[in-house]
KEDREN-227122 format. One record per atom (N, C-alpha, C): residue number from 1; atom name; x, y, z. Coordinates in steps of 0.2 Angstrom, whole numbers, padded with zeros to 4 digits, m for minus. Layout:
N
{atom NUM; 'CA'; {X; Y; Z}},
...
END
This chain:
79
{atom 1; 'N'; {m0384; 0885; 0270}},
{atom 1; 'CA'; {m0378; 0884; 0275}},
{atom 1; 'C'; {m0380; 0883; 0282}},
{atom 2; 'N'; {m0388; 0885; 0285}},
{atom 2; 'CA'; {m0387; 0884; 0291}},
{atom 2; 'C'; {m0391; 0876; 0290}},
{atom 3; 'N'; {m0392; 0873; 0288}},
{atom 3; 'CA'; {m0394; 0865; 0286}},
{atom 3; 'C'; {m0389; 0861; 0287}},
{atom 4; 'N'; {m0385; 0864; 0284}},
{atom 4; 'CA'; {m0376; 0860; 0285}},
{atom 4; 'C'; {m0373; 0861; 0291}},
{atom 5; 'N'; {m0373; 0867; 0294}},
{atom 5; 'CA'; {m0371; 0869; 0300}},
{atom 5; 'C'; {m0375; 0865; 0307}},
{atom 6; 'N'; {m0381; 0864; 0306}},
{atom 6; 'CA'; {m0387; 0861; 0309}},
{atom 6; 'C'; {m0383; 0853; 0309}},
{atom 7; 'N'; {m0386; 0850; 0302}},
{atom 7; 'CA'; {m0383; 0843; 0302}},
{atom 7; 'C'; {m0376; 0841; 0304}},
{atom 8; 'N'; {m0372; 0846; 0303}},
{atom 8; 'CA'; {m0365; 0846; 0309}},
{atom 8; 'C'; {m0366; 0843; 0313}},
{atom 9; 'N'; {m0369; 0850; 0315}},
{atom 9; 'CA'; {m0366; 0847; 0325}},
{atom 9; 'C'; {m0372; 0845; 0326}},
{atom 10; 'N'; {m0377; 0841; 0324}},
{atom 10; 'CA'; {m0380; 0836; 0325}},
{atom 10; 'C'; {m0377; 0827; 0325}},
{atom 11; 'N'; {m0371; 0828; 0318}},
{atom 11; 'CA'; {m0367; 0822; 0321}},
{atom 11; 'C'; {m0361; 0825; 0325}},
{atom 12; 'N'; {m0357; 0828; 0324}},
{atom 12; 'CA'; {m0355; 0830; 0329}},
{atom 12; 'C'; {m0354; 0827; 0337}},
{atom 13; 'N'; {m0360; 0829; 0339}},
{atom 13; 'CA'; {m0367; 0829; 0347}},
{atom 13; 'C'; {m0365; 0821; 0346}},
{atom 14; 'N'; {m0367; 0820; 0340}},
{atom 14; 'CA'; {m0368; 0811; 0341}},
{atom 14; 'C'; {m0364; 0806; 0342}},
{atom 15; 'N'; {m0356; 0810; 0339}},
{atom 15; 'CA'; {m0351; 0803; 0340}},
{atom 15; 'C'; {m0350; 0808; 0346}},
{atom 16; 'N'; {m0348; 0812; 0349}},
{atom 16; 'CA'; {m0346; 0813; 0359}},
{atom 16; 'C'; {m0350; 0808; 0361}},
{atom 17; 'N'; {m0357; 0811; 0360}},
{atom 17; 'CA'; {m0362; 0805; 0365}},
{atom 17; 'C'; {m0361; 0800; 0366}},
{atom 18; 'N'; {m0357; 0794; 0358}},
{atom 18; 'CA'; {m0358; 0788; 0357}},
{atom 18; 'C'; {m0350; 0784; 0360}},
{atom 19; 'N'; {m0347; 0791; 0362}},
{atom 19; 'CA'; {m0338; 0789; 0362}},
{atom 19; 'C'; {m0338; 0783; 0370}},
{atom 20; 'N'; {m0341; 0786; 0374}},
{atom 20; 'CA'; {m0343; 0780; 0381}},
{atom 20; 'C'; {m0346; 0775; 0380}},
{atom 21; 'N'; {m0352; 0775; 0374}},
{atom 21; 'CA'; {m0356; 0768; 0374}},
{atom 21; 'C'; {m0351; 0765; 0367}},
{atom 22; 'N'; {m0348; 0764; 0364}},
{atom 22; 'CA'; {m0343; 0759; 0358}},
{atom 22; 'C'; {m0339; 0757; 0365}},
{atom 23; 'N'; {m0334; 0761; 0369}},
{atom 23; 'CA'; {m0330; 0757; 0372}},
{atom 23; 'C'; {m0333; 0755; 0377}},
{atom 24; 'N'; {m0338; 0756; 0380}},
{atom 24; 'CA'; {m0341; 0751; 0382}},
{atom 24; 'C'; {m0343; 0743; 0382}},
{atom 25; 'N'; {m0345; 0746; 0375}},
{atom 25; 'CA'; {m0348; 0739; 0371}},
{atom 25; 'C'; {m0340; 0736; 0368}},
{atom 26; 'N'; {m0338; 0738; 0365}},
{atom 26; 'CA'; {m0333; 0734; 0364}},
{atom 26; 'C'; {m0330; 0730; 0371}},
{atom 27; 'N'; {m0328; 0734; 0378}},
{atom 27; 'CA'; {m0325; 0730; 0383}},
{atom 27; 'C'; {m0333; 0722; 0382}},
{atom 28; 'N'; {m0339; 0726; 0383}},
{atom 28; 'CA'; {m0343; 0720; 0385}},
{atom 28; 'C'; {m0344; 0714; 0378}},
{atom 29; 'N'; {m0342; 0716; 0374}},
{atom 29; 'CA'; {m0343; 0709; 0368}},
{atom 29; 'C'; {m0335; 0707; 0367}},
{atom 30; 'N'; {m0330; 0710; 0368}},
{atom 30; 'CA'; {m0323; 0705; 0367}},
{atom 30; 'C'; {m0322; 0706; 0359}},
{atom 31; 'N'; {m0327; 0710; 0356}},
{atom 31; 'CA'; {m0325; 0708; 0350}},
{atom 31; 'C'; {m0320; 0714; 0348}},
{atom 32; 'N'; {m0319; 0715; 0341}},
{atom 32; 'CA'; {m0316; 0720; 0339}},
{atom 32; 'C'; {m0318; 0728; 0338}},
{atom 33; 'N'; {m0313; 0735; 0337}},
{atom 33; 'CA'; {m0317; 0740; 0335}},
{atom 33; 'C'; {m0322; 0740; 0331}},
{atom 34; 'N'; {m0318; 0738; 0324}},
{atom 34; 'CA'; {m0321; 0738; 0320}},
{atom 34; 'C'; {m0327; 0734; 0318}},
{atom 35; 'N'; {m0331; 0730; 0322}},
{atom 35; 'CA'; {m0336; 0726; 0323}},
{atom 35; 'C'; {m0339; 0731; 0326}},
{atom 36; 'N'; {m0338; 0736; 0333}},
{atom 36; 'CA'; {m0343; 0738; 0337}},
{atom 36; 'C'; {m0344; 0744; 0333}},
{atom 37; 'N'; {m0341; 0747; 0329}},
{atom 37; 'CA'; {m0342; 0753; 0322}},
{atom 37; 'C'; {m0345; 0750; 0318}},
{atom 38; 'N'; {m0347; 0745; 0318}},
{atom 38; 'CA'; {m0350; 0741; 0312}},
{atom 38; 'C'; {m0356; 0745; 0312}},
{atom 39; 'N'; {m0357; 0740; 0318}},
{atom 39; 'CA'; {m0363; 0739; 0320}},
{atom 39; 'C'; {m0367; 0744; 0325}},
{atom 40; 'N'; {m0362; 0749; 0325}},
{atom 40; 'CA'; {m0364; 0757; 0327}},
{atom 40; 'C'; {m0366; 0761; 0322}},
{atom 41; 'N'; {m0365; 0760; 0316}},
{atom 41; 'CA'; {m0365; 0765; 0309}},
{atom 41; 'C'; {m0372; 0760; 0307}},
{atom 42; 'N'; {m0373; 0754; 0307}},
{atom 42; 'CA'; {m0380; 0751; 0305}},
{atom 42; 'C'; {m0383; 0752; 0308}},
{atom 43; 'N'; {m0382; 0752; 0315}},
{atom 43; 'CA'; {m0390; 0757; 0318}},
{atom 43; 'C'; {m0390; 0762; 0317}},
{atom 44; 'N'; {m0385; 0766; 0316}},
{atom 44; 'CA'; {m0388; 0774; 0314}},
{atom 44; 'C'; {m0390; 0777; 0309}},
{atom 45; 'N'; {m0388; 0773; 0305}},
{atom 45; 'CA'; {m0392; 0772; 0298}},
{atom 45; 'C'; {m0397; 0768; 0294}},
{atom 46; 'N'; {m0399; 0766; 0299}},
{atom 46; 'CA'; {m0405; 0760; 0300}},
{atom 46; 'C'; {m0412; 0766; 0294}},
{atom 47; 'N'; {m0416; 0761; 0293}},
{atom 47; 'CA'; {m0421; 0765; 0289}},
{atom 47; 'C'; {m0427; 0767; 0299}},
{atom 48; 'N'; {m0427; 0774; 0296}},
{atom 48; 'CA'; {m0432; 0777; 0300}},
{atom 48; 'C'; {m0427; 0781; 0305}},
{atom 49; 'N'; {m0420; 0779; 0306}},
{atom 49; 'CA'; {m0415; 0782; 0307}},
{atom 49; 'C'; {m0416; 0791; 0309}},
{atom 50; 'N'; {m0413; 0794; 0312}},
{atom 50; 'CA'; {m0412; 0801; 0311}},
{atom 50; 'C'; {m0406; 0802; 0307}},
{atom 51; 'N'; {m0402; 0800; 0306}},
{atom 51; 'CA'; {m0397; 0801; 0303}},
{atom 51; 'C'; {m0399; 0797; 0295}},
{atom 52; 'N'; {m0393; 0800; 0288}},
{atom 52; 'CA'; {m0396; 0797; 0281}},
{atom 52; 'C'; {m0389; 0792; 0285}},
{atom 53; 'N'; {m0390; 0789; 0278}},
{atom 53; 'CA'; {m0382; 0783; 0280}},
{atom 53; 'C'; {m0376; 0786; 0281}},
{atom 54; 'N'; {m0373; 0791; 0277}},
{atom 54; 'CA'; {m0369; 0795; 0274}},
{atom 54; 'C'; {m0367; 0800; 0280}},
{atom 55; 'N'; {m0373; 0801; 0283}},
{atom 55; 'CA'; {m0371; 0804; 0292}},
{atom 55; 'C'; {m0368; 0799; 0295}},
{atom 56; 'N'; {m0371; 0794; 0296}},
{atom 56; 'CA'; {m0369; 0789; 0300}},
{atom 56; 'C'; {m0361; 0787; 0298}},
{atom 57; 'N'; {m0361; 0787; 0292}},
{atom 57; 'CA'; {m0353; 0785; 0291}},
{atom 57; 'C'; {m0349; 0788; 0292}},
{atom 58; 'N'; {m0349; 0795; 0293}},
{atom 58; 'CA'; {m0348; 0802; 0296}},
{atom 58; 'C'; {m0345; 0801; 0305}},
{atom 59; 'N'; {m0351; 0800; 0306}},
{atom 59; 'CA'; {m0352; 0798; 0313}},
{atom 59; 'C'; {m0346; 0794; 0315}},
{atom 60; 'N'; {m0348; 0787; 0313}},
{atom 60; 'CA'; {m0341; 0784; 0314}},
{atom 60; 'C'; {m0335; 0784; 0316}},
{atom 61; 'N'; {m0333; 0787; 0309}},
{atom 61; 'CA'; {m0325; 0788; 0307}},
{atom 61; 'C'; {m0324; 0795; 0314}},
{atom 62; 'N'; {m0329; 0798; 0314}},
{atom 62; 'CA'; {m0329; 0804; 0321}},
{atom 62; 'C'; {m0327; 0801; 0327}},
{atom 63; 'N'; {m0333; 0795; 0328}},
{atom 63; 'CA'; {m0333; 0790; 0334}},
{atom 63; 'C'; {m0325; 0788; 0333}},
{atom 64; 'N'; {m0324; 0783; 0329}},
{atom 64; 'CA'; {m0314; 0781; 0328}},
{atom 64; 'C'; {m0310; 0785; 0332}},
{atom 65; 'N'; {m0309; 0793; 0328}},
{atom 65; 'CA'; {m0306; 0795; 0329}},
{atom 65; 'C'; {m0305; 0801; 0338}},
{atom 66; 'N'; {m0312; 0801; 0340}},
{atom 66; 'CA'; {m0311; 0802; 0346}},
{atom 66; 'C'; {m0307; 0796; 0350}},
{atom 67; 'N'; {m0311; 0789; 0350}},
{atom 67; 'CA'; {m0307; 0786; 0353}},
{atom 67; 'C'; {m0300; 0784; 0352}},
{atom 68; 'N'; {m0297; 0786; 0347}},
{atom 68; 'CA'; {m0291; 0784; 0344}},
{atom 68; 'C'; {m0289; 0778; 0340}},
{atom 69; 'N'; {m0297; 0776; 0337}},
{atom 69; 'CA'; {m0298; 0769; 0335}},
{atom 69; 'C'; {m0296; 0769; 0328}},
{atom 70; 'N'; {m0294; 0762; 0323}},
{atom 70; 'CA'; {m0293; 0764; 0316}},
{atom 70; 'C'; {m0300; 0765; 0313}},
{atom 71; 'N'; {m0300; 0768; 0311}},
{atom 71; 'CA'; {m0307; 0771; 0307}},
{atom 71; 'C'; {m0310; 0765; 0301}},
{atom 72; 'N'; {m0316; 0766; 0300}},
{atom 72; 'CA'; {m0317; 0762; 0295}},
{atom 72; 'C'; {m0316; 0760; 0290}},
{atom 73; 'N'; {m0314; 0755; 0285}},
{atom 73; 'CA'; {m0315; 0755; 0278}},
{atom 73; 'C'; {m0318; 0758; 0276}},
{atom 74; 'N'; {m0316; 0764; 0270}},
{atom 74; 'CA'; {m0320; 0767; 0265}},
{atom 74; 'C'; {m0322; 0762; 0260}},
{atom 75; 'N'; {m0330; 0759; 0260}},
{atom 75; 'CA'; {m0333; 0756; 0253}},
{atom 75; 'C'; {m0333; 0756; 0250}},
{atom 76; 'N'; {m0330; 0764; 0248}},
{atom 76; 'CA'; {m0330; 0765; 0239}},
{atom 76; 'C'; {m0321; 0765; 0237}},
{atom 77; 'N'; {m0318; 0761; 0244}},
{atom 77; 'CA'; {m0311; 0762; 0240}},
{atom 77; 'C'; {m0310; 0753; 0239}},
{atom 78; 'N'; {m0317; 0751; 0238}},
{atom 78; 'CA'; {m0316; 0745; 0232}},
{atom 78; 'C'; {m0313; 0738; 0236}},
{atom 79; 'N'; {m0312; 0740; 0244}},
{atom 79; 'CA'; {m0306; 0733; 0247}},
{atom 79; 'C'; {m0308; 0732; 0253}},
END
C-alpha cells in the first residue's frame, strides 16, 4: 500500500506542476488541448521516463481536469 500511496502523489505532484507549463504551451503553439496533452503524456511516458505509460495517462486526465480541459480519449474505448 505504501507503493501506491508513494506512486500517488508522485503523479499527483506532477500534474499541479505541469498545470502552468500545458497552458502555457498551449497559449505559445495555438494549437489545441488536446494536442498539448498529447504531447505531455508522450513525454511522460517516454521510455527511460519516471513515470510507466499508465501514470502518464493518469497524469493527464489530472492535468485536464485541473485546468478544466476535456480530458483525453480513453484508447481502449476503441474511438
Amino acid at each position: 500500500m505504501a507503493t501506491v500511496r508513494t506512486r500517488y502523489e508522485l503523479c499527483e505532484d506532477m500534474a499541479q506542476m505541469l498545470a502552468e507549463q500545458a497552458a502555457t504551451a498551449l497559449f505559445k503553439s495555438g494549437g489545441s488541448e488536446r494536442e498539448v496533452l498529447a504531447k505531455m503524456e508522450q513525454a511522460l511516458g517516454a521510455e527511460g521516463a519516471v513515470l510507466e505509460p499508465r501514470e502518464a495517462r493518469w497524469v493527464v486526465t489530472r492535468l485536464a481536469e485541473i485546468l478544466g480541459w476535456e480530458p483525453p480519449a480513453d484508447p481502449s474505448a476503441g474511438g
